[in-house]
DRENKEMAR-519682 format. One record per residue (C-alpha): residue in three letters; y negated, z, x. Coordinates in nm, 2 decimals. Layout:
REM DRENKEMAR-519682
+-----+--------+--------+--------+
!   r !      v !      w !      u !
+-----+--------+--------+--------+
! ala !      Y !      Z !      X !
...
+-----+--------+--------+--------+
//
This chain:
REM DRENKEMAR-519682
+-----+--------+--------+--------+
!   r !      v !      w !      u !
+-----+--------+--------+--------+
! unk !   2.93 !   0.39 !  -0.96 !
! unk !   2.57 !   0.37 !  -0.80 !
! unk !   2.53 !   0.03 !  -0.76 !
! unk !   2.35 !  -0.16 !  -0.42 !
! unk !   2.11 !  -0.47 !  -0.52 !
! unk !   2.23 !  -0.75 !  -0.36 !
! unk !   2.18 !  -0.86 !  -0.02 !
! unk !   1.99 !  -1.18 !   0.07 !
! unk !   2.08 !  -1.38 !   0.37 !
! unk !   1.78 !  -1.44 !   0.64 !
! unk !   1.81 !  -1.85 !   0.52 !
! unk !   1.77 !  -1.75 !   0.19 !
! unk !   1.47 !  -1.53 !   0.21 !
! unk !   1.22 !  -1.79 !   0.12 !
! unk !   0.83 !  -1.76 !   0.18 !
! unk !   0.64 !  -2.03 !   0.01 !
! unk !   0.46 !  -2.25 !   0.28 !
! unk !   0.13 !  -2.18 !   0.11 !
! unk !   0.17 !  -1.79 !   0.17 !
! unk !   0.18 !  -1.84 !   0.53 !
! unk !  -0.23 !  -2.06 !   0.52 !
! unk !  -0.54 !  -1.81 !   0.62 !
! unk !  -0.81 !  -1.88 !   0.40 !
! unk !  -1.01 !  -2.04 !   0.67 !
! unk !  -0.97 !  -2.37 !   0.83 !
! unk !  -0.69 !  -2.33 !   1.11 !
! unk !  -0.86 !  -2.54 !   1.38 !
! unk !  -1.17 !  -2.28 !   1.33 !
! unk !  -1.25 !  -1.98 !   1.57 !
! unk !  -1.22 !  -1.62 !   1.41 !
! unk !  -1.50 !  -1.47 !   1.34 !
! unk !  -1.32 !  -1.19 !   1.15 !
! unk !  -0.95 !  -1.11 !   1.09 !
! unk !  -0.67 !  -0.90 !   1.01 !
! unk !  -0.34 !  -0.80 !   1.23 !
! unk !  -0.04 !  -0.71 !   1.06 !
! unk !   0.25 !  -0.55 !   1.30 !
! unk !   0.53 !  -0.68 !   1.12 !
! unk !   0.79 !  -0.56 !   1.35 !
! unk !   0.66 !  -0.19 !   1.33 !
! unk !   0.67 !  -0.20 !   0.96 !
! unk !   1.06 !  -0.28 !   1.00 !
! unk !   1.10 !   0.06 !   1.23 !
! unk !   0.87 !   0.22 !   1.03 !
! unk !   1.11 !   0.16 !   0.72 !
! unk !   1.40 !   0.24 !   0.94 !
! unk !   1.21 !   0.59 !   1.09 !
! unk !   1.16 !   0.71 !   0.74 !
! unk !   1.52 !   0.62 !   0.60 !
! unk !   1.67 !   0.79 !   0.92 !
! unk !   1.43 !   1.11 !   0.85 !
! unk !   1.59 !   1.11 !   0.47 !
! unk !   1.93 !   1.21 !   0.31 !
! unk !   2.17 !   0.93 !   0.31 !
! unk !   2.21 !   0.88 !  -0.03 !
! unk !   1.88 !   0.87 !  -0.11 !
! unk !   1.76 !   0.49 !  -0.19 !
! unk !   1.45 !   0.34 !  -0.05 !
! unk !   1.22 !   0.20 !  -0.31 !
! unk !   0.94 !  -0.03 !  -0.13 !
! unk !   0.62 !   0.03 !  -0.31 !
! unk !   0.44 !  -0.33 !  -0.26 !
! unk !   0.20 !  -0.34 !  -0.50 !
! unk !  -0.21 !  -0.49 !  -0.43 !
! unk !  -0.10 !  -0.73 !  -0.21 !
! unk !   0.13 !  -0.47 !  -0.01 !
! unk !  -0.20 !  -0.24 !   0.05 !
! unk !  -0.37 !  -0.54 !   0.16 !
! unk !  -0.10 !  -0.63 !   0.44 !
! unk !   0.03 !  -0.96 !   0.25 !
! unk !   0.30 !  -0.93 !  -0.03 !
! unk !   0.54 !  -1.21 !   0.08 !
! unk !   0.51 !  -1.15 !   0.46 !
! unk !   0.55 !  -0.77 !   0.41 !
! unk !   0.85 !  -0.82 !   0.16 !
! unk !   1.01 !  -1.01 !   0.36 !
! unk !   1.03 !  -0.83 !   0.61 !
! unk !   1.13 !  -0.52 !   0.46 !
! unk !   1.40 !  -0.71 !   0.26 !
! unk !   1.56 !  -0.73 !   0.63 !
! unk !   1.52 !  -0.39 !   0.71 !
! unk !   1.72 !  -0.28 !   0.43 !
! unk !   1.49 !  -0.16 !   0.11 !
! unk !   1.70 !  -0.09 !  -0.19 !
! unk !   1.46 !  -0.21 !  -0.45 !
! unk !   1.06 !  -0.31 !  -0.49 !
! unk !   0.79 !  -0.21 !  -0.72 !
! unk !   0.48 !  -0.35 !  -0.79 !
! unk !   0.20 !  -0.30 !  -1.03 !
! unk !   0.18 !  -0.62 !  -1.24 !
! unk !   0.38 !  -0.95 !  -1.35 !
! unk !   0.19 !  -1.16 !  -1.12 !
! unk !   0.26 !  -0.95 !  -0.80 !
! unk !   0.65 !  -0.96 !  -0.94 !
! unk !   0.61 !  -1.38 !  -1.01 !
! unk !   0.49 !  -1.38 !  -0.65 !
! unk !   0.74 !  -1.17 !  -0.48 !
! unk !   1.01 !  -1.30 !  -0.69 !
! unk !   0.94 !  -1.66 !  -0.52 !
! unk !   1.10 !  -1.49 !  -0.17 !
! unk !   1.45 !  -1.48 !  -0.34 !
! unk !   1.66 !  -1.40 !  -0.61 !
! unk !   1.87 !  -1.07 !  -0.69 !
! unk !   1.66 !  -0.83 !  -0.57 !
! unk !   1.53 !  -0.55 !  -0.80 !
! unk !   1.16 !  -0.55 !  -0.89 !
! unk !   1.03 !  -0.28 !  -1.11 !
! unk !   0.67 !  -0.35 !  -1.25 !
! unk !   0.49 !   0.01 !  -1.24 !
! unk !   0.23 !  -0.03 !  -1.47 !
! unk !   0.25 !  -0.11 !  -1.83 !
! unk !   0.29 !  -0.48 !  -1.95 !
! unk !   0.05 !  -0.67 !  -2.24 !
! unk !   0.26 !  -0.78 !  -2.52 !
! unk !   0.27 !  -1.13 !  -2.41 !
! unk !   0.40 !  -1.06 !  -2.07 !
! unk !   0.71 !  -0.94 !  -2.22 !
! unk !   0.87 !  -1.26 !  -2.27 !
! unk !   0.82 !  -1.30 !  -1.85 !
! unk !   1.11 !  -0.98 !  -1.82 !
! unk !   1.39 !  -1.20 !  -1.85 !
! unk !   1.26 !  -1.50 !  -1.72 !
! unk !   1.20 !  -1.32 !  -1.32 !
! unk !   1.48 !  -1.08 !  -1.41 !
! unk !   1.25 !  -0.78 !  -1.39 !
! unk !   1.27 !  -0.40 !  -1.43 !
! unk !   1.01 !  -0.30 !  -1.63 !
! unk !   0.85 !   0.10 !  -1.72 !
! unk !   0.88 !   0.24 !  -2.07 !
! unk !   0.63 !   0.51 !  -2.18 !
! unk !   0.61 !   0.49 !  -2.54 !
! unk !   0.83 !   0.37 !  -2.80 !
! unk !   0.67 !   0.07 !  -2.93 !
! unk !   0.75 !  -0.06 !  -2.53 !
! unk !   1.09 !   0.05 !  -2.59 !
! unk !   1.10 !  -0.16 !  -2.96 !
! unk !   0.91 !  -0.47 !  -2.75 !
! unk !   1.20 !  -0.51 !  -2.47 !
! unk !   1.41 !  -0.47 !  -2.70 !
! unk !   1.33 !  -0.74 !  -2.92 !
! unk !   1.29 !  -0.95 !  -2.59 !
! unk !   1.65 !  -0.85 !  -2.50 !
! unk !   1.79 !  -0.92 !  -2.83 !
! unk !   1.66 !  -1.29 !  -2.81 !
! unk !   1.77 !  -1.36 !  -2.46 !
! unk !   2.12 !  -1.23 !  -2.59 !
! unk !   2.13 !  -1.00 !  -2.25 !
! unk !   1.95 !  -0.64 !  -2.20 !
! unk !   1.66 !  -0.58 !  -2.04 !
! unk !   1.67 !  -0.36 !  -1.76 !
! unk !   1.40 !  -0.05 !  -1.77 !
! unk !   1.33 !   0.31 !  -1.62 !
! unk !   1.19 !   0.55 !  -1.84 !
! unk !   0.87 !   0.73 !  -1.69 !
! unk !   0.79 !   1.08 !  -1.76 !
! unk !   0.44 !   1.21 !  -1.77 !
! unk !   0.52 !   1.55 !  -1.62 !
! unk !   0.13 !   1.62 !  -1.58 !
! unk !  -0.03 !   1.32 !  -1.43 !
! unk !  -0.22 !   1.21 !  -1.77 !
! unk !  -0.13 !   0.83 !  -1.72 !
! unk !   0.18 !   0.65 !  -1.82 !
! unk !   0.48 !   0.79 !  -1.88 !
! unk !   0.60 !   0.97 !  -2.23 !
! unk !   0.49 !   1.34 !  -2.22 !
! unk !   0.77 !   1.53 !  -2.08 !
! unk !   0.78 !   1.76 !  -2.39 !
! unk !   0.88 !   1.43 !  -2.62 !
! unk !   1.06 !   1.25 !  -2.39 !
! unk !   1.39 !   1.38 !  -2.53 !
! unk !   1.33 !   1.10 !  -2.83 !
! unk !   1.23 !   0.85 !  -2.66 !
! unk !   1.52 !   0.82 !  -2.42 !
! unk !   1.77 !   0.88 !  -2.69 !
! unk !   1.60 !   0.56 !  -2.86 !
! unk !   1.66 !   0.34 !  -2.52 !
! unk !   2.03 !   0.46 !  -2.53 !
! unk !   2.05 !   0.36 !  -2.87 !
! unk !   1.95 !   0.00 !  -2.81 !
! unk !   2.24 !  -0.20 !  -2.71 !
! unk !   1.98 !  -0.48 !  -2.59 !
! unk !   1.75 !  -0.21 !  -2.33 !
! unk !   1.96 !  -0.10 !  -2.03 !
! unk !   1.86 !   0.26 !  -1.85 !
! unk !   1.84 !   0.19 !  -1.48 !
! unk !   1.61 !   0.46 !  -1.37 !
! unk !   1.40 !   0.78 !  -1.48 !
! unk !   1.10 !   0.87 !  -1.26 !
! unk !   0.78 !   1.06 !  -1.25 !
! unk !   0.47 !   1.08 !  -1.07 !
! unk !   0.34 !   1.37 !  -0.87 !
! unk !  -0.07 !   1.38 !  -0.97 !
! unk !  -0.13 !   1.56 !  -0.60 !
! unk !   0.16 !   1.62 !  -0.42 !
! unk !  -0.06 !   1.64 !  -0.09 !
! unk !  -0.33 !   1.84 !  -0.19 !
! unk !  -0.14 !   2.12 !  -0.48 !
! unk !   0.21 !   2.19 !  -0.39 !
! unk !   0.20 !   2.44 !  -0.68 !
! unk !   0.14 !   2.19 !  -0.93 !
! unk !   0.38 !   1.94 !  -0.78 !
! unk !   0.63 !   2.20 !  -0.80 !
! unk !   0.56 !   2.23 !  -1.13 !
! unk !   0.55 !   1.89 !  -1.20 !
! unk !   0.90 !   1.88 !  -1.07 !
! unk !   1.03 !   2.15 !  -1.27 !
! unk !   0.92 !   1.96 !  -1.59 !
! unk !   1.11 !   1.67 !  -1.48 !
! unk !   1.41 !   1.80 !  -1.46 !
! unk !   1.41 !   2.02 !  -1.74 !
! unk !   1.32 !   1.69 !  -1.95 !
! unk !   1.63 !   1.57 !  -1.78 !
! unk !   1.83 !   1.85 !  -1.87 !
! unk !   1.68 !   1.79 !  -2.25 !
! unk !   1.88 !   1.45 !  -2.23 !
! unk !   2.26 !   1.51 !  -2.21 !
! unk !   2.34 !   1.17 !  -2.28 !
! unk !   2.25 !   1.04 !  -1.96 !
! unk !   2.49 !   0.95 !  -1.65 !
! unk !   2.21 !   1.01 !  -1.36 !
! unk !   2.48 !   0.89 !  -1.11 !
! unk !   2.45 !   0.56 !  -1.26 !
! unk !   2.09 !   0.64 !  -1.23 !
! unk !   1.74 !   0.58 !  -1.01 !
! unk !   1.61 !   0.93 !  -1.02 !
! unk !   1.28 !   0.94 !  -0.85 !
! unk !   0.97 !   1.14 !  -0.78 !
! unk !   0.86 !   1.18 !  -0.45 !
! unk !   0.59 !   0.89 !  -0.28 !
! unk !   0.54 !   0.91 !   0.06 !
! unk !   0.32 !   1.24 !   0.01 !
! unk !   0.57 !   1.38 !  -0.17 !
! unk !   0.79 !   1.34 !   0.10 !
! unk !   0.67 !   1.75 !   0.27 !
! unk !   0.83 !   1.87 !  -0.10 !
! unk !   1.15 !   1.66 !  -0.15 !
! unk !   1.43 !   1.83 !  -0.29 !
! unk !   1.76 !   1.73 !  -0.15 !
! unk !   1.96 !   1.88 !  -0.38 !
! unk !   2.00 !   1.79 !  -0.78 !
! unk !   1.95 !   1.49 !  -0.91 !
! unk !   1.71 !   1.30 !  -0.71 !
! unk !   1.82 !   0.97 !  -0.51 !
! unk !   1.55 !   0.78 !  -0.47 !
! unk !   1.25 !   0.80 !  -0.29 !
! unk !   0.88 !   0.53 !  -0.37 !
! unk !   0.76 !   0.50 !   0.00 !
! unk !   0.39 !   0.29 !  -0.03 !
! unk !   0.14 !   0.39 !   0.25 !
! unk !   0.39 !   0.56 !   0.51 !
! unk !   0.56 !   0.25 !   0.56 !
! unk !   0.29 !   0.07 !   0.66 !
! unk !   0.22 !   0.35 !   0.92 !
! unk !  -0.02 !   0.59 !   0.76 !
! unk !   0.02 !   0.97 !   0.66 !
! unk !  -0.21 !   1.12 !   0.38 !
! unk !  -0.35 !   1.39 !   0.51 !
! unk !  -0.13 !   1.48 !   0.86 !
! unk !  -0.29 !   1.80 !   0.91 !
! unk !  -0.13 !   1.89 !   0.51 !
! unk !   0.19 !   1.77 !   0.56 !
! unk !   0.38 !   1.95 !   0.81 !
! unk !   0.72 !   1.82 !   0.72 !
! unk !   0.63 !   1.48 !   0.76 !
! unk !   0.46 !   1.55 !   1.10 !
! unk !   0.79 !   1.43 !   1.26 !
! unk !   0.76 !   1.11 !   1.13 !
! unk !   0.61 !   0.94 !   1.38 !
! unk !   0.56 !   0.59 !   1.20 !
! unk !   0.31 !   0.35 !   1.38 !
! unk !   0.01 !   0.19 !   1.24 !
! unk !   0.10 !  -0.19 !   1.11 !
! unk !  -0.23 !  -0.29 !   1.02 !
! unk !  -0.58 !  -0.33 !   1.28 !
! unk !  -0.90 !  -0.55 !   1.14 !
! unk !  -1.12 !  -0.68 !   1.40 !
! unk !  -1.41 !  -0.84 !   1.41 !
! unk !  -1.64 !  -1.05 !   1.72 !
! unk !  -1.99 !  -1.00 !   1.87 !
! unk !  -2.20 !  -1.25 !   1.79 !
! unk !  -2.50 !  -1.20 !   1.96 !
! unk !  -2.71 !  -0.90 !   2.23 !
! unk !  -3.03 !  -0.84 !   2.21 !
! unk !  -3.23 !  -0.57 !   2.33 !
! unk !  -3.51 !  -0.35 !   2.08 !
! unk !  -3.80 !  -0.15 !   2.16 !
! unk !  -3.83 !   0.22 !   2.08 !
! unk !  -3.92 !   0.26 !   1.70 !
! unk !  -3.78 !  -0.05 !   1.54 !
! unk !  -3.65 !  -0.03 !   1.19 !
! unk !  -3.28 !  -0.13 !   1.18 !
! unk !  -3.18 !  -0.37 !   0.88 !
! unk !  -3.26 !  -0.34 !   0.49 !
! unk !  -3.43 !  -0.03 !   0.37 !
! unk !  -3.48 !   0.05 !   0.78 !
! unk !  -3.24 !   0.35 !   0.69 !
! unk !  -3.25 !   0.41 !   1.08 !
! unk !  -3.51 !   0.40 !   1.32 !
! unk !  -3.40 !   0.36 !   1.74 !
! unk !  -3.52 !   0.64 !   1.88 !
! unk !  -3.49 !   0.47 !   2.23 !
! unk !  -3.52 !   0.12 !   2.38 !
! unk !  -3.18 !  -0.01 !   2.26 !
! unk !  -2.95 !  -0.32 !   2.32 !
! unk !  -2.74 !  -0.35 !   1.98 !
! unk !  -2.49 !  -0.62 !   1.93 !
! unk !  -2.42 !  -0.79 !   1.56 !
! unk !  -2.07 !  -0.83 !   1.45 !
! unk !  -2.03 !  -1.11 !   1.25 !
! unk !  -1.87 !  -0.94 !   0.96 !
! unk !  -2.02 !  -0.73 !   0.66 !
! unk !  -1.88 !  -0.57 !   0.33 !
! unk !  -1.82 !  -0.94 !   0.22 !
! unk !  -1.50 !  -0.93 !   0.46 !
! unk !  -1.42 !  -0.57 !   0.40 !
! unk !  -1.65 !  -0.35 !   0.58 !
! unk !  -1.82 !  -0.08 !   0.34 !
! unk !  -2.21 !  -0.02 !   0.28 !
! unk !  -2.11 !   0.38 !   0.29 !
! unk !  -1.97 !   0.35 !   0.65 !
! unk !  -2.38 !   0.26 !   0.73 !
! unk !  -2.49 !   0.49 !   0.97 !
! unk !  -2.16 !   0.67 !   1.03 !
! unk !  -1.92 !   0.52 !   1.13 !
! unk !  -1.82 !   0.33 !   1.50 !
! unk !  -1.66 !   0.06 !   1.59 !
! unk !  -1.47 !  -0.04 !   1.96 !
! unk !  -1.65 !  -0.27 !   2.24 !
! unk !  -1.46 !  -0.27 !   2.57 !
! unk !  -1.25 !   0.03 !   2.45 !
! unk !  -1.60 !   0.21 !   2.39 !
! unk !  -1.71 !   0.39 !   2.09 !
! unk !  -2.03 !   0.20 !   1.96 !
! unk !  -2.20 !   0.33 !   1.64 !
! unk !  -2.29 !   0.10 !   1.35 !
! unk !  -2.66 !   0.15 !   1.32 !
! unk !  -2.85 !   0.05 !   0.94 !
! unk !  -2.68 !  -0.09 !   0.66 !
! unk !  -2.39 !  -0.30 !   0.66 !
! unk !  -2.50 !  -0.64 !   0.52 !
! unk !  -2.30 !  -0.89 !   0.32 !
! unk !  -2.20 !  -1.10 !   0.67 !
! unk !  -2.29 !  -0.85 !   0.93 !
! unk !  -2.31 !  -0.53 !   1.11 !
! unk !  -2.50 !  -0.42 !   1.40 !
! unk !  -2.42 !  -0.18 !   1.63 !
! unk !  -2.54 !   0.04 !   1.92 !
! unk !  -2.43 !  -0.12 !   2.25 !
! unk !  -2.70 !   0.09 !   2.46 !
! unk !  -2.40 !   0.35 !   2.62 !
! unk !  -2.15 !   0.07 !   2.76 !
! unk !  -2.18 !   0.03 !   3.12 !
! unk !  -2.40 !  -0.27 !   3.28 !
! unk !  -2.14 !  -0.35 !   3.45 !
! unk !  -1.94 !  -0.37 !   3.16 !
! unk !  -2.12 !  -0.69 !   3.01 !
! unk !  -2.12 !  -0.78 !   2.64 !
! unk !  -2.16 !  -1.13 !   2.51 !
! unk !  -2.09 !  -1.36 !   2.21 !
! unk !  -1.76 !  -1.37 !   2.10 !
! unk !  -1.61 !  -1.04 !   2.28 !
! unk !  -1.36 !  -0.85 !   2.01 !
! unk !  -1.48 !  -0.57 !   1.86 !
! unk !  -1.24 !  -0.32 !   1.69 !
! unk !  -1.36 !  -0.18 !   1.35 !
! unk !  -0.94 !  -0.03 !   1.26 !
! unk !  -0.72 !   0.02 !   1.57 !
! unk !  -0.73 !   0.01 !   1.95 !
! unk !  -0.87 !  -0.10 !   2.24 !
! unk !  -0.85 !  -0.03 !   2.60 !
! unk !  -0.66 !   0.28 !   2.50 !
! unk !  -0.92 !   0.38 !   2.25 !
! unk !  -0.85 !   0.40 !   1.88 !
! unk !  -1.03 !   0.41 !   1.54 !
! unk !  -0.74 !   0.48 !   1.28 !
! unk !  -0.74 !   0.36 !   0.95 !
! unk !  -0.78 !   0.72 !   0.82 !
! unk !  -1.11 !   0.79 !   1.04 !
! unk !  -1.28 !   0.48 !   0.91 !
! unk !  -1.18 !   0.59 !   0.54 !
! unk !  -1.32 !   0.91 !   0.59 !
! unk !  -1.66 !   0.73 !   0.69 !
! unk !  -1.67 !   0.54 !   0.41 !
! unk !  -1.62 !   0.84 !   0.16 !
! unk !  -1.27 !   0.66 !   0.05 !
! unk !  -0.88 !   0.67 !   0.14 !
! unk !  -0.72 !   0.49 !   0.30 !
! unk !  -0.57 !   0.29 !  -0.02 !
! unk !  -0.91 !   0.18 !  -0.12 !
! unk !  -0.96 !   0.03 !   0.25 !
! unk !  -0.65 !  -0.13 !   0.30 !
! unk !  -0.73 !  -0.30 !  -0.09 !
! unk !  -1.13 !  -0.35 !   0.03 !
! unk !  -1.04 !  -0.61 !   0.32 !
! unk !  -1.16 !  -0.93 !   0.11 !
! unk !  -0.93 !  -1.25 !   0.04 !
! unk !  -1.19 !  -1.44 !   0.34 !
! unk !  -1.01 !  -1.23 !   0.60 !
! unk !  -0.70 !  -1.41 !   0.74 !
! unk !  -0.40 !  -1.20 !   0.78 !
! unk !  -0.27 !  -1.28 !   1.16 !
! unk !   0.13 !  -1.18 !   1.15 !
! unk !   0.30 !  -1.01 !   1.43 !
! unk !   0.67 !  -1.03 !   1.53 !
! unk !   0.85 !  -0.89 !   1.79 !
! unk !   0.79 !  -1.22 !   1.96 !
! unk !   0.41 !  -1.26 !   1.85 !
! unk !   0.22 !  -1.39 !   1.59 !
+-----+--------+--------+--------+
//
């Protein structure tokens, strides 16, 4: 019987005072901060499930501070909206989300140093097996608990990272089942580019479950059997043996590539995250004046720029110099020079006189204004990244301002 993790009542979901502090002084003004939509990540999660077979199992991919959107807050709130388990990269990210509540199922994605093993038991964690030394390790950590620890097996169908190579992973899983101290809960891959070769994802997914099929042994109805990530969502096979699905960036309101994905253009999930930023001062430049280190750009008119008191040092990339804009009064201003460590000047010269700008108006770098918008995957595109990298990028002195359904 596929078992549910258990449910945690609202009282008991439990976020630690200190995860709810900004890193600035409260009683300060904001000079620079981050929205999270809370509420549209919960019908985000619920759009997605609804778009998905029934019996296939939401895992919440949380890991890097859930994208940048705040682990505990974005757990949390998820948790409520009914995810069937959470994975995140590392034993710190699962201490930290562990502190929410008990019960829940946390698989740790990436492989764990030798002495992190003993920590398995301890936060009652899920952890990946690639190689059989892991296998022997958890084992052993098992054995001395006197209860099994619980672990998926990863296959490397053609991503070159973790996993056991799908050829050998016959062996390996036939040692897990062996050990009466290692408990199978899950076997999984990862797609290398399931939005950019749907050949070799196809592929990918034909190794997988032919390295299933090379393991009779196994009960996959008792099983987490999962490939697909929220790209891999345009190639997921309903049928067979599949019943879980790893949903990262979609949740949080963002599709890889849109214009690739076709299947998952009906998905209509919203964006939960926006960083803004404020003016802090106007001035007005003459024809021919250089435009911050290096002078990288020149005005080729007399010009009235604003700078935005924030710079790469809260989140705002050097490579989006010259190329990117950002919103003023629901206006499109560009960013002008290079981005400097605590601020960015822009190009106010198109906005309307009647339309003053002054110290302290918002300015939108990701999301909208005045019905205006600068999505997340624009800006990346700007900055020669994804959006991944950008969400990560936004820096630890940028508070996170939450959003509800009844405000922040």
């Amino acid at each position: 019987m596929f078992c549910l993790p258990f449910r945690i009542p609202r009282s008991e979901i439990r976020i630690p005072h200190s995860a709810l502090r900004t890193p600035m002084n409260p009683r300060l003004p904001l000079r620079c901060w981050a929205e999270i939509d809370l509420a549209a990540l919960e019908r985000n999660l619920r759009l997605i499930r609804a778009s998905i077979p029934p019996r296939m199992r939401y895992v919440a991919v949380v890991k890097a501070d859930a994208y940048g959107h705040g682990l505990q807050q974005a757990a949390a709130r998820l948790m409520h909206a009914g995810a069937d388990l959470f994975a995140v990269a590392n034993l710190a990210e699962a201490a930290a989300l562990r502190e929410i509540g008990p019960g829940w199922p946390l698989l740790l994605l990436s492989p764990l140093l030798p002495e992190e093993d003993q920590y398995l038991v301890e936060y009652d964690l899920i952890a990946t097996v690639s190689t059989g030394d892991e296998a022997r390790r958890f084992g052993a950590v098992g054995r001395a608990a006197g209860r099994p620890v619980s672990v998926h097996l990863k296959i490397d169908t053609g991503m070159g990272r973790a996993g056991v190579w799908h050829e050998e992973a016959e062996k390996l899983c036939a040692e897990i089942l062996a050990s009466p101290h290692i408990r199978l809960a899950g076997v999984f891959t990862h797609f290398a580019s399931p939005d950019e070769d749907p050949a070799f994802t196809a592929e990918q997914r034909r190794r997988f479950l032919k390295a299933l099929a090379c393991c009779p042994k196994l009960d996959l109805s008792q099983l987490f059997i999962h490939a697909d990530n929220s790209a891999g969502l345009d190639t997921l096979e309903t049928a067979g043996p599949f019943n879980a699905v790893r949903i990262g960036l979609l949740q949080f309101g963002i599709v890889p590539r849109r214009d690739a994905l076709p299947a998952l253009a009906h998905i209509r999930t919203e964006p939960v995250f926006s960083f803004k930023t404020r003016v802090g001062i106007v001035k007005k430049l003459p024809l021919g004046t250089g435009i911050s280190y290096g002078r990288t750009h020149t005005l080729r008119r007399d010009s009235t720029i604003a700078v935005l008191t924030a710079g790469y040092g809260d989140g705002i990339p050097r490579a989006v110099s010259n190329r990117a804009s950002v919103l003023v009064h629901g206006i499109r201003c560009p960013i002008l020079g290079r981005v400097t460590m605590d601020q960015t000047i822009i190009d106010i010269t198109d906005i309307p006189t009647m339309t003053k700008v002054a110290s302290g108006d918002e300015c939108v770098i990701v999301g909208r204004q005045n019905g205006a918008e600068i999505t997340l995957t624009e800006f990346s595109r700007n900055a020669d990244t994804i959006p991944w990298e950008t969400l990560c990028s936004v820096t630890k002195r940028v508070p996170r301002l939450y959003r509800t359904a009844l405000g922040v």
